[in-house]
N, CA, C and O atoms as a GROMACS GRO file, in nm:
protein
  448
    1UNK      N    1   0.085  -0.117   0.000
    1UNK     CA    2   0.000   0.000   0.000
    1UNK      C    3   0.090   0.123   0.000
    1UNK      O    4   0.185   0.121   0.078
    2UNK      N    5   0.069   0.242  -0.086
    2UNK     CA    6   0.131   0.354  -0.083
    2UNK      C    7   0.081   0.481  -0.051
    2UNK      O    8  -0.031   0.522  -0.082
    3UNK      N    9   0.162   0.540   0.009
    3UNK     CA   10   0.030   0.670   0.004
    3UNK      C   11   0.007   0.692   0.178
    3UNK      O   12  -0.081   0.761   0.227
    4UNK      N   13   0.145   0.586   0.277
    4UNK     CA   14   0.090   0.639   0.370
    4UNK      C   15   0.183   0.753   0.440
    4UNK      O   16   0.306   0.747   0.432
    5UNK      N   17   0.130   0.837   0.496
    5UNK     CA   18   0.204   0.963   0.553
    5UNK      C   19   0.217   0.984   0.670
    5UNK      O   20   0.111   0.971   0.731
    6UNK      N   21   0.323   1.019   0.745
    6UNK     CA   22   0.344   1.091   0.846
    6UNK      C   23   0.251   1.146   0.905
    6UNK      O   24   0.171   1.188   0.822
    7UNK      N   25   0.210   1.174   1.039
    7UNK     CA   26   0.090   1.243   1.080
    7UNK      C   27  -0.048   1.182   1.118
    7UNK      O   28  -0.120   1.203   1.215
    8UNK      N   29  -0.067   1.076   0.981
    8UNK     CA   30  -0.197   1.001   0.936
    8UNK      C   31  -0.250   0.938   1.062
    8UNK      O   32  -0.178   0.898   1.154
    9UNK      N   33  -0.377   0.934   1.059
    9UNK     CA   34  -0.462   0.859   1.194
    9UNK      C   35  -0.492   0.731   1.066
    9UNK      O   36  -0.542   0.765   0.959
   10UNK      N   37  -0.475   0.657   1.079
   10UNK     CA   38  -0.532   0.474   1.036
   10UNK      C   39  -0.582   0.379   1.144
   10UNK      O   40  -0.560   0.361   1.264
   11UNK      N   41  -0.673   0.315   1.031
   11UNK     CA   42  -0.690   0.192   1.054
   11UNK      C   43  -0.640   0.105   1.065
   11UNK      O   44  -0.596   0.072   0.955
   12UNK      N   45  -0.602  -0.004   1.182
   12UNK     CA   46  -0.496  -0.096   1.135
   12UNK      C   47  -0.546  -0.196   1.266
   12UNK      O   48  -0.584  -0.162   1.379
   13UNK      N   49  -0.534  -0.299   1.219
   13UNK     CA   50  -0.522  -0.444   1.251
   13UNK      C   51  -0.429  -0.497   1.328
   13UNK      O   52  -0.336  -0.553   1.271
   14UNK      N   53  -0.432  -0.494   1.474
   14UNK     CA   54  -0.289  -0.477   1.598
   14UNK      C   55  -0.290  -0.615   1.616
   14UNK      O   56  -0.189  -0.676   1.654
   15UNK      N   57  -0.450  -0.697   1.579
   15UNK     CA   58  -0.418  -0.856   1.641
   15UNK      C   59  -0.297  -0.930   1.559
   15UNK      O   60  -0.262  -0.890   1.448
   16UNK      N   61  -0.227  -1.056   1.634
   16UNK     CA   62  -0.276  -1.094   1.735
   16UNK      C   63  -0.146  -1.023   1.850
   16UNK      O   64  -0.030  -0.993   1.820
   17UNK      N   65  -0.200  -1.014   1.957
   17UNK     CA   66  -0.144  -0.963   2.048
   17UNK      C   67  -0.068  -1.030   2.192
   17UNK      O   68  -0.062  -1.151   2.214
   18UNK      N   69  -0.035  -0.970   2.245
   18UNK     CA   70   0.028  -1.047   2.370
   18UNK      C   71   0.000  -0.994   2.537
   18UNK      O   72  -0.021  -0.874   2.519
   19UNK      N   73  -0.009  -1.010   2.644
   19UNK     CA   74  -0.018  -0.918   2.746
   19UNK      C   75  -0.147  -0.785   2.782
   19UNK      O   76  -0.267  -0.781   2.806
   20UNK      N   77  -0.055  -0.708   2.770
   20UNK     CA   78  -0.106  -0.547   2.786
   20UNK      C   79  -0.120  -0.474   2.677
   20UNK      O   80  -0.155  -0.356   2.677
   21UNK      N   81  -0.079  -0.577   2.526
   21UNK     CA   82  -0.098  -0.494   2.400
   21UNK      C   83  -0.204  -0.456   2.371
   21UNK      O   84  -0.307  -0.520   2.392
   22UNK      N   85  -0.198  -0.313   2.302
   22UNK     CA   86  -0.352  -0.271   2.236
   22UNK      C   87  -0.384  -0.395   2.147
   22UNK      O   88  -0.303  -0.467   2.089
   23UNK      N   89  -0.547  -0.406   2.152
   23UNK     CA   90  -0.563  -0.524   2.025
   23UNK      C   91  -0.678  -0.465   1.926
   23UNK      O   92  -0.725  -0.352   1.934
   24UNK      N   93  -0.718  -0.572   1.824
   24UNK     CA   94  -0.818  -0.539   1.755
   24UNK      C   95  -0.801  -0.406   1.627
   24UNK      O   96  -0.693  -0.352   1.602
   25UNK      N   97  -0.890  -0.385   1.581
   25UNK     CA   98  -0.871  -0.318   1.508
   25UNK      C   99  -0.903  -0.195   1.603
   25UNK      O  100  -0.987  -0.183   1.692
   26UNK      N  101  -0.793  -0.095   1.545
   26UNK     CA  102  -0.830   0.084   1.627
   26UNK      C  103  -0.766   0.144   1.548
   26UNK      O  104  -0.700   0.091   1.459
   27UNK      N  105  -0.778   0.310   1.576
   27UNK     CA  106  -0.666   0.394   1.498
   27UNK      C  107  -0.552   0.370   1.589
   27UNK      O  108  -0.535   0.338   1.707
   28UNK      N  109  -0.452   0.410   1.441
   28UNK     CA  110  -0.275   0.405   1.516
   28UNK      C  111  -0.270   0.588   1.419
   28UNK      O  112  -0.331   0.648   1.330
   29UNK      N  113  -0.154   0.608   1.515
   29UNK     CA  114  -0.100   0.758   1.464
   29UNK      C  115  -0.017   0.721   1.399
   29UNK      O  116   0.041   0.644   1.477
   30UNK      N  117   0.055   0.716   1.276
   30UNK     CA  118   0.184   0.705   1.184
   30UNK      C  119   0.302   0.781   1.262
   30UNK      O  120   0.274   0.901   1.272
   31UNK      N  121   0.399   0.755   1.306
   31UNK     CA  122   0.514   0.869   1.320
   31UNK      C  123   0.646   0.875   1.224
   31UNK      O  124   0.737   0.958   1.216
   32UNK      N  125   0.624   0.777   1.168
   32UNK     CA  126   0.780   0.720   1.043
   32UNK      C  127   0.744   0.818   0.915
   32UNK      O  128   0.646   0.847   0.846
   33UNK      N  129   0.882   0.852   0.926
   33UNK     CA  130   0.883   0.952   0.760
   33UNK      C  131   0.837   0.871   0.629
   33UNK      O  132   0.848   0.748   0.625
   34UNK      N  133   0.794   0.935   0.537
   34UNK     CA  134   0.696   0.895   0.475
   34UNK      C  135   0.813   0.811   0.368
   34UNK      O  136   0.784   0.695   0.339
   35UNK      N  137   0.928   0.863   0.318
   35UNK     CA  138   0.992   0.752   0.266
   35UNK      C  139   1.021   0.650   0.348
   35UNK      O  140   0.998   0.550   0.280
   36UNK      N  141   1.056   0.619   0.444
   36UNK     CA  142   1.034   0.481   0.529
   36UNK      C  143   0.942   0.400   0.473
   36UNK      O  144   0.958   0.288   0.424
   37UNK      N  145   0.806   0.492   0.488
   37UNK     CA  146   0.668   0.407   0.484
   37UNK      C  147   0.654   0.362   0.374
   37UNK      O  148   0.573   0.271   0.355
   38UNK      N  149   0.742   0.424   0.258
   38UNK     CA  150   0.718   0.364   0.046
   38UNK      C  151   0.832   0.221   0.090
   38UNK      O  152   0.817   0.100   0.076
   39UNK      N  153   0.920   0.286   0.135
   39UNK     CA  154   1.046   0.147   0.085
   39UNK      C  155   1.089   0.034   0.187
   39UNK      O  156   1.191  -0.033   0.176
   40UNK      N  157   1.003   0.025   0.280
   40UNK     CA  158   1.004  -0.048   0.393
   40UNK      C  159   0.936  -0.159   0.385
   40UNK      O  160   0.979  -0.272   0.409
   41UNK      N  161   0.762  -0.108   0.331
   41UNK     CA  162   0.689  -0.207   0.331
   41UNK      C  163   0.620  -0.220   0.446
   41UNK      O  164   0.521  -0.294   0.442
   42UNK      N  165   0.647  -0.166   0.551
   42UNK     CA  166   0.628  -0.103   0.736
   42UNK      C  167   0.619   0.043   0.742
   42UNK      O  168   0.658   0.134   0.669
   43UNK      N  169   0.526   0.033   0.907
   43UNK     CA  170   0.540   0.211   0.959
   43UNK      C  171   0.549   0.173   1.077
   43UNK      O  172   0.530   0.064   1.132
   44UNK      N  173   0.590   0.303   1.125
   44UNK     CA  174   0.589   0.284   1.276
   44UNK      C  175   0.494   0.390   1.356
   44UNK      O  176   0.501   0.512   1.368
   45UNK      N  177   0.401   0.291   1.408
   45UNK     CA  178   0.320   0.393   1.450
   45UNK      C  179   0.231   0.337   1.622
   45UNK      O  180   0.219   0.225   1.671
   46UNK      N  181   0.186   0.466   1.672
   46UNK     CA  182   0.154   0.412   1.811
   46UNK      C  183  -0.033   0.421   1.804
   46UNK      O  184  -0.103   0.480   1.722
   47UNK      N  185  -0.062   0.360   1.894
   47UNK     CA  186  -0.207   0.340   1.893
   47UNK      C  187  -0.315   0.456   1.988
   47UNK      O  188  -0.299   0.516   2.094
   48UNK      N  189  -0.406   0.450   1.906
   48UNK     CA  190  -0.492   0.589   1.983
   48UNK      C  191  -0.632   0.487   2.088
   48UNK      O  192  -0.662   0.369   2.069
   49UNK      N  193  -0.670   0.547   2.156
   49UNK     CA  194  -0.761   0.529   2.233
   49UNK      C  195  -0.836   0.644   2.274
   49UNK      O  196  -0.774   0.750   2.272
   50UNK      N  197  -0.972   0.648   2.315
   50UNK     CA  198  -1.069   0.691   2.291
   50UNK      C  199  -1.167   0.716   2.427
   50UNK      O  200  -1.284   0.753   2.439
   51UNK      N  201  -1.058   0.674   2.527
   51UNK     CA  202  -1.099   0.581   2.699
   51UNK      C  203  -1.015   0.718   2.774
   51UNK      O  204  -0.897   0.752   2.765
   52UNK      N  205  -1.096   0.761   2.829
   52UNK     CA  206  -1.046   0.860   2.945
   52UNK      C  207  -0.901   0.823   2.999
   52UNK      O  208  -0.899   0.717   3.062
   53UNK      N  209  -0.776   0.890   2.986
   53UNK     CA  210  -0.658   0.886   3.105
   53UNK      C  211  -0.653   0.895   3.178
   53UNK      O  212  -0.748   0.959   3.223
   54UNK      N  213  -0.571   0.860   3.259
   54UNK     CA  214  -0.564   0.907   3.397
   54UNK      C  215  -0.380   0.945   3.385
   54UNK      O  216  -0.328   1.038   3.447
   55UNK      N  217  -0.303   0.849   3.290
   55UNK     CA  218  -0.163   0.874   3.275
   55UNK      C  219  -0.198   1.030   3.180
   55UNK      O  220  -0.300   1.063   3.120
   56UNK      N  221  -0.066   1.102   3.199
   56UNK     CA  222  -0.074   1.202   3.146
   56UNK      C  223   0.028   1.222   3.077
   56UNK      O  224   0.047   1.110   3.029
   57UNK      N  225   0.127   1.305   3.029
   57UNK     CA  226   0.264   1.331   2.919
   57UNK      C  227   0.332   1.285   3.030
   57UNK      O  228   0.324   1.323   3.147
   58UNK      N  229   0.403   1.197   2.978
   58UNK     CA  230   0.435   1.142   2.851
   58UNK      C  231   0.397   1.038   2.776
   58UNK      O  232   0.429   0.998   2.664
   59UNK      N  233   0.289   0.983   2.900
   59UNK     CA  234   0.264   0.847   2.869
   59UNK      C  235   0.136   0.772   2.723
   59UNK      O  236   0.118   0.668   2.660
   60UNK      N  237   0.068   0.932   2.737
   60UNK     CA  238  -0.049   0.996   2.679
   60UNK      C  239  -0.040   1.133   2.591
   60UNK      O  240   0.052   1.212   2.614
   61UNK      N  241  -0.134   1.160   2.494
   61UNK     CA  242  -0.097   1.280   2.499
   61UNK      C  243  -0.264   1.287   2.435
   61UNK      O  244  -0.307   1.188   2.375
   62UNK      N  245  -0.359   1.420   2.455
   62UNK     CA  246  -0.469   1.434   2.362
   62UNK      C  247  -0.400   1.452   2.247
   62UNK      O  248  -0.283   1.486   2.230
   63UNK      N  249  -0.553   1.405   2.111
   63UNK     CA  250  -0.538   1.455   1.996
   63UNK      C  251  -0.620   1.590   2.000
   63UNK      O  252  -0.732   1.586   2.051
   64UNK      N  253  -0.576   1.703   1.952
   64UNK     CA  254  -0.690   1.805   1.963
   64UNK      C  255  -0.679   1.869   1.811
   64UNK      O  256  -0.730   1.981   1.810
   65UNK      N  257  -0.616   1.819   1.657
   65UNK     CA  258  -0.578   1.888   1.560
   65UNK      C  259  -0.681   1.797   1.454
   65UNK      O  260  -0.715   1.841   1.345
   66UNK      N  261  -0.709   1.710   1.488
   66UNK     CA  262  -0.769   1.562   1.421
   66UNK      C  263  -0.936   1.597   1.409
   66UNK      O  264  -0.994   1.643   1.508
   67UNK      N  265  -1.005   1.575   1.287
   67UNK     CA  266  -1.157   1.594   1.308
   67UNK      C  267  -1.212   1.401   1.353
   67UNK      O  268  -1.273   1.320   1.284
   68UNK      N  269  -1.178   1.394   1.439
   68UNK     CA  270  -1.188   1.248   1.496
   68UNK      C  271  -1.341   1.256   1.559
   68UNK      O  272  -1.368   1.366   1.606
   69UNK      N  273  -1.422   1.179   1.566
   69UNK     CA  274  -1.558   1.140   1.605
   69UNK      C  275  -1.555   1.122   1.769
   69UNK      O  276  -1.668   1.115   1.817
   70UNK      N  277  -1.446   1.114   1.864
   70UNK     CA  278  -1.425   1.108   1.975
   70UNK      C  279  -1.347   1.172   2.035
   70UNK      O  280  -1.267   1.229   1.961
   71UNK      N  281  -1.332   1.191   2.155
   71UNK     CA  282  -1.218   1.292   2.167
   71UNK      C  283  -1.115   1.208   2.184
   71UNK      O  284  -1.168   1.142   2.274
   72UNK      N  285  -1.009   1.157   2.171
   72UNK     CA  286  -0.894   1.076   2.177
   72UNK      C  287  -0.736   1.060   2.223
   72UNK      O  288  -0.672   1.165   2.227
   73UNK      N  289  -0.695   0.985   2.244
   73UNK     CA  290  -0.534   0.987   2.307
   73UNK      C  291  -0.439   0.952   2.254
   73UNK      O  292  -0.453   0.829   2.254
   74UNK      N  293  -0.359   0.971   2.214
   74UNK     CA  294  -0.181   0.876   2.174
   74UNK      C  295  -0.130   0.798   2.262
   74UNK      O  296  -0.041   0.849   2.331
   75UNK      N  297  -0.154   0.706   2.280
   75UNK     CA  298  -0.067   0.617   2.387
   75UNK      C  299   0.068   0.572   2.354
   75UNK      O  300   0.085   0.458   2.311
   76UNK      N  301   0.174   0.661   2.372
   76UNK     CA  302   0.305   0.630   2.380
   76UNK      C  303   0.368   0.516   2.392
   76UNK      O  304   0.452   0.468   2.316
   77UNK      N  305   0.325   0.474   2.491
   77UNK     CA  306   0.369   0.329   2.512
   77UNK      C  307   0.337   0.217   2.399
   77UNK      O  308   0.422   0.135   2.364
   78UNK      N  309   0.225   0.219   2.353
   78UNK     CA  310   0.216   0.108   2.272
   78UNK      C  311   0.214   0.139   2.110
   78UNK      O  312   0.121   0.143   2.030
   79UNK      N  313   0.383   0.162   2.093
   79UNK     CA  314   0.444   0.209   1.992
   79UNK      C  315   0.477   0.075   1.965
   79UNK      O  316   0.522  -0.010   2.041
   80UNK      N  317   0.430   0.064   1.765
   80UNK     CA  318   0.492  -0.057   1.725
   80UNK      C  319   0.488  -0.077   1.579
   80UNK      O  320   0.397  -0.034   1.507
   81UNK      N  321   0.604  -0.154   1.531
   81UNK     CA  322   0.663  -0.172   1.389
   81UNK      C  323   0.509  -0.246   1.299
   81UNK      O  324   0.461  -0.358   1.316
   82UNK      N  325   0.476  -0.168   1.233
   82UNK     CA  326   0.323  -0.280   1.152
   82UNK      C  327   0.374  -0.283   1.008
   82UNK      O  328   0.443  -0.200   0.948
   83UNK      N  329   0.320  -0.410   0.967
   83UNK     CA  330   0.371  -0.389   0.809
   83UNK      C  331   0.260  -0.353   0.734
   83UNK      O  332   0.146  -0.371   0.775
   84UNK      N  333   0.291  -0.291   0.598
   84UNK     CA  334   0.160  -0.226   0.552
   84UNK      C  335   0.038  -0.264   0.552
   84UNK      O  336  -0.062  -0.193   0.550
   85UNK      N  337   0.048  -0.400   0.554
   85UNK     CA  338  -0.075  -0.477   0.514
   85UNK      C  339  -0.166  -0.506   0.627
   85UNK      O  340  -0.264  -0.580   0.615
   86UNK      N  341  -0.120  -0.421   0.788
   86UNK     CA  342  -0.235  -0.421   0.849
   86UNK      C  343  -0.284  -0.290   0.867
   86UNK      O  344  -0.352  -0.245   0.959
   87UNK      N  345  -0.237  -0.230   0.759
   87UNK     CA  346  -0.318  -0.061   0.787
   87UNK      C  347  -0.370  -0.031   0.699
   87UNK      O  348  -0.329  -0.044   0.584
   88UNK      N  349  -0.518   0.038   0.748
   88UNK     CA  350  -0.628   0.057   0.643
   88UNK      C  351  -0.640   0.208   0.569
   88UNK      O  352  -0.563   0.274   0.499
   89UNK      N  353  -0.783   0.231   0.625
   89UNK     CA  354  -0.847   0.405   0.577
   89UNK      C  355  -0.765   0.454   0.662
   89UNK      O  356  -0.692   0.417   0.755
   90UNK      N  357  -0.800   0.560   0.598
   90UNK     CA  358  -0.702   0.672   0.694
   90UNK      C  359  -0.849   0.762   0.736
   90UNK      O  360  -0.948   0.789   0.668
   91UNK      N  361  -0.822   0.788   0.848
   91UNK     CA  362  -0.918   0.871   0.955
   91UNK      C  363  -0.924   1.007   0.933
   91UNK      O  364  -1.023   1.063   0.887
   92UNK      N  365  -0.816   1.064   0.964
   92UNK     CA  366  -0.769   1.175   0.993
   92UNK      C  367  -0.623   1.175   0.959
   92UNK      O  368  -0.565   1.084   0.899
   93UNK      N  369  -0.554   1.319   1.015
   93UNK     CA  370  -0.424   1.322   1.028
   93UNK      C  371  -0.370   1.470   1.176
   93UNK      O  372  -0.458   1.540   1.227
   94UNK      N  373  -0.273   1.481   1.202
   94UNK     CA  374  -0.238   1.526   1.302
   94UNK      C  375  -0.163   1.646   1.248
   94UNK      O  376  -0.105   1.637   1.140
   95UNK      N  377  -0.163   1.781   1.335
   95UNK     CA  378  -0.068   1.846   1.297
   95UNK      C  379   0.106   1.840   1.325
   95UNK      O  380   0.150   1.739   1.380
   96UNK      N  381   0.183   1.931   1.292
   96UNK     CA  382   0.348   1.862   1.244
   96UNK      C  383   0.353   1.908   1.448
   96UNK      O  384   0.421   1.834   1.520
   97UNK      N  385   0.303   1.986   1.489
   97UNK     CA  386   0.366   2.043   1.646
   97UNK      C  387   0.271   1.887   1.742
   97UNK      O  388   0.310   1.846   1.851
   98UNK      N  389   0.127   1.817   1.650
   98UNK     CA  390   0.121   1.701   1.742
   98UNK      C  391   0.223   1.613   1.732
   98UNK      O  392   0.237   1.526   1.818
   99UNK      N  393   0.285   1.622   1.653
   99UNK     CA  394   0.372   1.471   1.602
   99UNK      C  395   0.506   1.498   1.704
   99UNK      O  396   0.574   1.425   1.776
  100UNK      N  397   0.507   1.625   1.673
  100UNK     CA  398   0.679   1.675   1.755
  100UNK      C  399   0.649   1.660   1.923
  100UNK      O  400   0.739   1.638   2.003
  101UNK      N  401   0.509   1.676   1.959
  101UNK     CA  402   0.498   1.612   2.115
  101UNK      C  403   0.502   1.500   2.127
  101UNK      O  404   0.534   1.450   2.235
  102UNK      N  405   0.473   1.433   2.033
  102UNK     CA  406   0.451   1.302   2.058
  102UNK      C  407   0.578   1.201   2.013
  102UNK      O  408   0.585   1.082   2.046
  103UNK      N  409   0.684   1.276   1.926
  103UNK     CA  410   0.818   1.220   1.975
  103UNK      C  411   0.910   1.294   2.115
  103UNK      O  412   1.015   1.252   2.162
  104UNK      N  413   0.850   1.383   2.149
  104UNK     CA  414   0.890   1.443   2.256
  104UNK      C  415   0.870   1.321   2.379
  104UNK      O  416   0.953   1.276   2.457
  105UNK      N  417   0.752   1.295   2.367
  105UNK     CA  418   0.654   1.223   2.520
  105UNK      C  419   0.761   1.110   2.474
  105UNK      O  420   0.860   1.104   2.547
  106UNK      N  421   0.757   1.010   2.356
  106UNK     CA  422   0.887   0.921   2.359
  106UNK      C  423   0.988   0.929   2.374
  106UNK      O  424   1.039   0.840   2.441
  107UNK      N  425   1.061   1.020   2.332
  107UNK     CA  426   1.194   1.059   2.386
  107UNK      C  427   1.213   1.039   2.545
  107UNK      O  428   1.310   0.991   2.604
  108UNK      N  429   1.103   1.084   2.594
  108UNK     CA  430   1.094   1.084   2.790
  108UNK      C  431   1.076   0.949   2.797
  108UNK      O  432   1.181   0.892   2.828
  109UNK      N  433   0.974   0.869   2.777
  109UNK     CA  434   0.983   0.715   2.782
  109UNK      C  435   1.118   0.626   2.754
  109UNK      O  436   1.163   0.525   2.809
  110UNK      N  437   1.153   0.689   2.665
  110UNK     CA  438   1.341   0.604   2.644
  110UNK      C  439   1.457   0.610   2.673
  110UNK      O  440   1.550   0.530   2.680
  111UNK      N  441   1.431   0.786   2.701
  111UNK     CA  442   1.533   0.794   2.823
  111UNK      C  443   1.652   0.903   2.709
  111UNK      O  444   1.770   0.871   2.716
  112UNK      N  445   1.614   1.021   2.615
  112UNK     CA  446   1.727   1.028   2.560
  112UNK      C  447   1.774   1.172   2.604
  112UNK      O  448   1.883   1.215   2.566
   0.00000   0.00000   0.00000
């Protein structure tokens, strides 16, 4: 599949899963530069939820740039390598200052 971008809210297919992983189908946020996403065949992207926080930055972050049907979250933590073929429609997309918090909030999770 081509055509996916940086920013993008998708559809994508997280099963099957393990533990504490997000599952099922949900939106994921894209964060991988968009040539990654042509010549890879993969993106890397973290999963949104739709469920009240209680964790806050870094662990979380709102979407507030997105015309999303819910009000919604980035969950940092459950950042992960998908290959194209489990990501669908695209939802929405994020602005470039959500994306830069939201490698920010990872950066704090990894320690750099």
């Amino acid at each position: 599949m081509a055509g996916i971008l940086r920013g993008e809210i998708r559809w994508a297919d997280l099963n099957p899963t393990r533990g504490n992983e997000q599952s099922g189908l949900r939106p994921v946020l894209v964060l991988s530069h968009d040539v990654f996403n042509e010549r890879s065949g993969t993106v890397i992207a973290t999963a949104l939820t739709s469920q009240p926080q209680k964790a806050g930055f870094p662990l979380t972050i709102p979407i507030e740039s997105a015309a999303l049907p819910k009000k919604s979250w980035v969950k940092i933590s459950q950042i992960r390598t998908l290959s194209v073929e489990r990501v669908g429609k695209k939802i929405g997309s994020v602005s470039t200052e959500e994306i830069m918090r939201v490698i920010e909030g990872l950066n704090e999770i990894i320690g750099r």
